[in-house]
PDB file as gemmi writes it, atoms N, CA and C in Angstrom:
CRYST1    1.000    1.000    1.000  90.00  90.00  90.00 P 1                      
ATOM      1  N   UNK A   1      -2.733  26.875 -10.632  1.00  0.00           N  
ATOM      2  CA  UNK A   1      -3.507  26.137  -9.643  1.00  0.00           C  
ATOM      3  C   UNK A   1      -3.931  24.779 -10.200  1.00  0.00           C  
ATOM      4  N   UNK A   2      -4.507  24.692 -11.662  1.00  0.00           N  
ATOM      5  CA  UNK A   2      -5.108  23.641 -12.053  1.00  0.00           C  
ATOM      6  C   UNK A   2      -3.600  22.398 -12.291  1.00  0.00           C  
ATOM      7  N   UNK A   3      -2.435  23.121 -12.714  1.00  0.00           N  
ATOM      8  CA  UNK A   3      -1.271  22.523 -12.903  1.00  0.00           C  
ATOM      9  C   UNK A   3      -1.127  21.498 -11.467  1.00  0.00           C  
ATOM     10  N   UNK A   4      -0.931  22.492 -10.800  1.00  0.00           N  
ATOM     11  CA  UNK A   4      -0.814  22.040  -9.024  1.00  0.00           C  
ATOM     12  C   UNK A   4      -1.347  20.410  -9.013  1.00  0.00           C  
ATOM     13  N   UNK A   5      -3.022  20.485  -8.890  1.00  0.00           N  
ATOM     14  CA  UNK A   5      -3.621  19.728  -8.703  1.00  0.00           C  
ATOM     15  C   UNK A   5      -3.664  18.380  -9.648  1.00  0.00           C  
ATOM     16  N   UNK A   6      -3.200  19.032 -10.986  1.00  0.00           N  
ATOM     17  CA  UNK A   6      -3.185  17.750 -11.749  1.00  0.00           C  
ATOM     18  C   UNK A   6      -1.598  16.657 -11.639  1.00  0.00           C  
ATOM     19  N   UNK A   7      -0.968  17.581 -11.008  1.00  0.00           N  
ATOM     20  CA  UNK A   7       0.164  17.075 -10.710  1.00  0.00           C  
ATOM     21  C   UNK A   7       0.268  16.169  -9.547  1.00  0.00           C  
ATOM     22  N   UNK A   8      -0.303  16.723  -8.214  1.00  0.00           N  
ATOM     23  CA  UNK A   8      -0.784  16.044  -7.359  1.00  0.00           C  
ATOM     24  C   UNK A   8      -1.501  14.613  -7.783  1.00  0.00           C  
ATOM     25  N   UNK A   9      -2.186  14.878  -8.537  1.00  0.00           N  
ATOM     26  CA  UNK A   9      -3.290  13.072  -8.551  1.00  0.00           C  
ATOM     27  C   UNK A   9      -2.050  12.813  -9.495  1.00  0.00           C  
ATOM     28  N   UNK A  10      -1.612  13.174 -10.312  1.00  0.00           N  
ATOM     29  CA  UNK A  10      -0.502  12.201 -10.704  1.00  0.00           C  
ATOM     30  C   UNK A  10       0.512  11.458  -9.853  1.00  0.00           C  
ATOM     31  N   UNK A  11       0.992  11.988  -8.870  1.00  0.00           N  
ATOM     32  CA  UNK A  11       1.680  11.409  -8.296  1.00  0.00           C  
ATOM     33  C   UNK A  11       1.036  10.400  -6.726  1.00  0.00           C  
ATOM     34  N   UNK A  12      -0.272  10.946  -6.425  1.00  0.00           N  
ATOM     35  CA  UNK A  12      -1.383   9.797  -5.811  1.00  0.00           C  
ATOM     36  C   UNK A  12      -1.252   8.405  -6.537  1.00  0.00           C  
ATOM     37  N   UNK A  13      -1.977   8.881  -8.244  1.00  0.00           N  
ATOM     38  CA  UNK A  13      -1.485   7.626  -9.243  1.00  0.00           C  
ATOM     39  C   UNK A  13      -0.834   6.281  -8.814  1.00  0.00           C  
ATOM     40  N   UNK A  14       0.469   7.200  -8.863  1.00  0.00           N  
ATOM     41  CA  UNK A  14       1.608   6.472  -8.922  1.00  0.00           C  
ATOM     42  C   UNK A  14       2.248   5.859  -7.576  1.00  0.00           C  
ATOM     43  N   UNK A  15       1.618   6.503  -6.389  1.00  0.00           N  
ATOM     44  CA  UNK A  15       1.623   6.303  -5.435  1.00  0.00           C  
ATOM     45  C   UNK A  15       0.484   4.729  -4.746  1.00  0.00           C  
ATOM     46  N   UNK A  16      -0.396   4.820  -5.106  1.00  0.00           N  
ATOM     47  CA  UNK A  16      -1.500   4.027  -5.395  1.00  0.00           C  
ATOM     48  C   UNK A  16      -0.574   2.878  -6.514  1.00  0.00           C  
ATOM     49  N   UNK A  17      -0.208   2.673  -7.113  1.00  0.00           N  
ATOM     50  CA  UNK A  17       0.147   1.734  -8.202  1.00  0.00           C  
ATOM     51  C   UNK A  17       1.525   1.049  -7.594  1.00  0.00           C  
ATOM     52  N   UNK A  18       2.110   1.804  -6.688  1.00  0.00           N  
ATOM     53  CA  UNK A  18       3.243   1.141  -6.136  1.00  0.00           C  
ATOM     54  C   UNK A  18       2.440   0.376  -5.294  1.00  0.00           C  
ATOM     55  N   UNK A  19       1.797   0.827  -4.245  1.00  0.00           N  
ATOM     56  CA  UNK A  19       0.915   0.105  -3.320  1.00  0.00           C  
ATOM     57  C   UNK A  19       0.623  -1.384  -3.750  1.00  0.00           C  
ATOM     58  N   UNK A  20       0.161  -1.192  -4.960  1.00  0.00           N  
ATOM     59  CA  UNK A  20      -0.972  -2.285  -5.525  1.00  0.00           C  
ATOM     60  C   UNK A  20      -0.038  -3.381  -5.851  1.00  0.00           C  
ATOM     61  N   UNK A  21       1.278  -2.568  -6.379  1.00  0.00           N  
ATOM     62  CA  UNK A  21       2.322  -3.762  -6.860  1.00  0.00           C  
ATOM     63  C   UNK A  21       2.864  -4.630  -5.694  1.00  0.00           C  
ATOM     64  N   UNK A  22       3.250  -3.565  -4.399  1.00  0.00           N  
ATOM     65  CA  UNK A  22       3.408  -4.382  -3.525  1.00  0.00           C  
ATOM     66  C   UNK A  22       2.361  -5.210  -2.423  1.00  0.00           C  
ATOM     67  N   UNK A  23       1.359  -5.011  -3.254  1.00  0.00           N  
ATOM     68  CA  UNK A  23       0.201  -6.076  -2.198  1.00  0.00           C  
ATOM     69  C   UNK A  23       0.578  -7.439  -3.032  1.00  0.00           C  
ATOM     70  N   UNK A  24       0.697  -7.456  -4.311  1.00  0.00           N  
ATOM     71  CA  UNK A  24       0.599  -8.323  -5.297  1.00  0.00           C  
ATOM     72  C   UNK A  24       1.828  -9.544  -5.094  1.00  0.00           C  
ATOM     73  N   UNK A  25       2.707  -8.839  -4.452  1.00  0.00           N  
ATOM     74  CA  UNK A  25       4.289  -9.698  -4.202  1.00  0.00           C  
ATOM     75  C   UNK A  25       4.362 -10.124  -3.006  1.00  0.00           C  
ATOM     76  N   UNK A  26       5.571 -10.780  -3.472  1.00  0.00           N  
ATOM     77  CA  UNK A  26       5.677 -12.359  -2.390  1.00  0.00           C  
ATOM     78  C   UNK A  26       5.922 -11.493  -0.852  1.00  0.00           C  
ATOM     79  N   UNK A  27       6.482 -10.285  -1.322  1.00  0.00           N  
ATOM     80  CA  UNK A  27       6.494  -9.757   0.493  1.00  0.00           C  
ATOM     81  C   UNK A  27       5.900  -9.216   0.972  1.00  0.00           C  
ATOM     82  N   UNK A  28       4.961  -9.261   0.472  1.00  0.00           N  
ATOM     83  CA  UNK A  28       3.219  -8.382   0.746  1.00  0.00           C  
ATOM     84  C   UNK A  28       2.862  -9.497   2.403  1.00  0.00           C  
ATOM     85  N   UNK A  29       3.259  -9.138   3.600  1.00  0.00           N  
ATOM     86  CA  UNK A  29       2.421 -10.296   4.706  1.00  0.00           C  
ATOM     87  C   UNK A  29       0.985  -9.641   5.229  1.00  0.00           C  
ATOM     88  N   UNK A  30      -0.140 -10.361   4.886  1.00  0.00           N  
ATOM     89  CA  UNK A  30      -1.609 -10.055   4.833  1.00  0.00           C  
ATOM     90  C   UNK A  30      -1.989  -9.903   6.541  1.00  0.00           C  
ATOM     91  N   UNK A  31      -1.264 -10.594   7.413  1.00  0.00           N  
ATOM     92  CA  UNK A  31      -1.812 -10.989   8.617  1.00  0.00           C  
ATOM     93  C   UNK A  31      -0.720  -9.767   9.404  1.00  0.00           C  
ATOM     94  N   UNK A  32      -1.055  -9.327  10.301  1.00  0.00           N  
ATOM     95  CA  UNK A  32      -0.836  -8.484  11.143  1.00  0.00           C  
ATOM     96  C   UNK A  32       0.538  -8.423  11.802  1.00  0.00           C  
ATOM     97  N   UNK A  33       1.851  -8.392  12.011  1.00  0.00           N  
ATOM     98  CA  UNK A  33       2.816  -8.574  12.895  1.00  0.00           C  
ATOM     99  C   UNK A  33       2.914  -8.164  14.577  1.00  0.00           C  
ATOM    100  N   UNK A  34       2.937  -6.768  14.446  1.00  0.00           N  
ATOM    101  CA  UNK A  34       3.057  -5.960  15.785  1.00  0.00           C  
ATOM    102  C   UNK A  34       1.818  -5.382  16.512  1.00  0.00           C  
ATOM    103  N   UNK A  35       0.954  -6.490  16.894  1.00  0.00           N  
ATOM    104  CA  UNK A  35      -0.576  -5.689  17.285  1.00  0.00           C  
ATOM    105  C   UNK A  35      -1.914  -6.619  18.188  1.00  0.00           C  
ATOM    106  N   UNK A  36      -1.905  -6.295  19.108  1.00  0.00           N  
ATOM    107  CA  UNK A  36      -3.170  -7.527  19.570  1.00  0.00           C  
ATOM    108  C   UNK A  36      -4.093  -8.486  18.690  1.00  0.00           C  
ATOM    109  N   UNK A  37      -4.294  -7.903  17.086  1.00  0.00           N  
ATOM    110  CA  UNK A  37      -4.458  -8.866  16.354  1.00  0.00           C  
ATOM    111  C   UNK A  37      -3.301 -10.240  16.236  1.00  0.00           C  
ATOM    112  N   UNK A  38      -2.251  -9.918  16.350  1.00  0.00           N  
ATOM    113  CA  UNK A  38      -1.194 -10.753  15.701  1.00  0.00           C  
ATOM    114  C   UNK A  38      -1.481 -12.311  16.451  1.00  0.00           C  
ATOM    115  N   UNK A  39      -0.895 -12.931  15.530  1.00  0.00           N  
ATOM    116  CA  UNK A  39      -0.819 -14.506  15.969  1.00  0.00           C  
ATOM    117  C   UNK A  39       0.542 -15.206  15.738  1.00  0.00           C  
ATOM    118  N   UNK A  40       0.854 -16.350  16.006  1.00  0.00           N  
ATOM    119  CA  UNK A  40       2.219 -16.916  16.050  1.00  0.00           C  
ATOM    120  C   UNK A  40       1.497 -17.404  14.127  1.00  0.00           C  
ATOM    121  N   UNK A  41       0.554 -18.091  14.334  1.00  0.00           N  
ATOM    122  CA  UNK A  41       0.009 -19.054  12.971  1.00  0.00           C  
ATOM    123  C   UNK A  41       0.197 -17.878  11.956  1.00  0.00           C  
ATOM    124  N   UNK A  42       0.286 -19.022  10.807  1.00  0.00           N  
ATOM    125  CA  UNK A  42      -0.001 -17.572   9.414  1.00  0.00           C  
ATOM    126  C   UNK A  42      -1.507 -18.596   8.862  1.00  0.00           C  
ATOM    127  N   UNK A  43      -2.518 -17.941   9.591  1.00  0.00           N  
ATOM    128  CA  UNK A  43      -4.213 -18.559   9.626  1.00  0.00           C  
ATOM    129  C   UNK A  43      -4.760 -17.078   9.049  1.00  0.00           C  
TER     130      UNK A  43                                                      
END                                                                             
């Protein structure tokens, strides 16, 4: 059981760390595309 779980947040981890890498890069777009937020501007 404890295996289970430690295995799990390991792969959250790593899951979380991909995330972070791709906020960090050039194709990370911050502003919204498909959504009543969206705008033509990149404001």
């Amino acid at each position: 059981m404890k295996k289970a779980r430690v295995q799990r947040d390991c792969t959250e981890q790593q899951g979380l760390k991909k995330i972070s890498a791709y906020m960090k890069s050039s194709h990370y777009l911050s502003t919204p595309i498909f959504s009543k937020l969206a705008q033509w501007s990149n404001k």
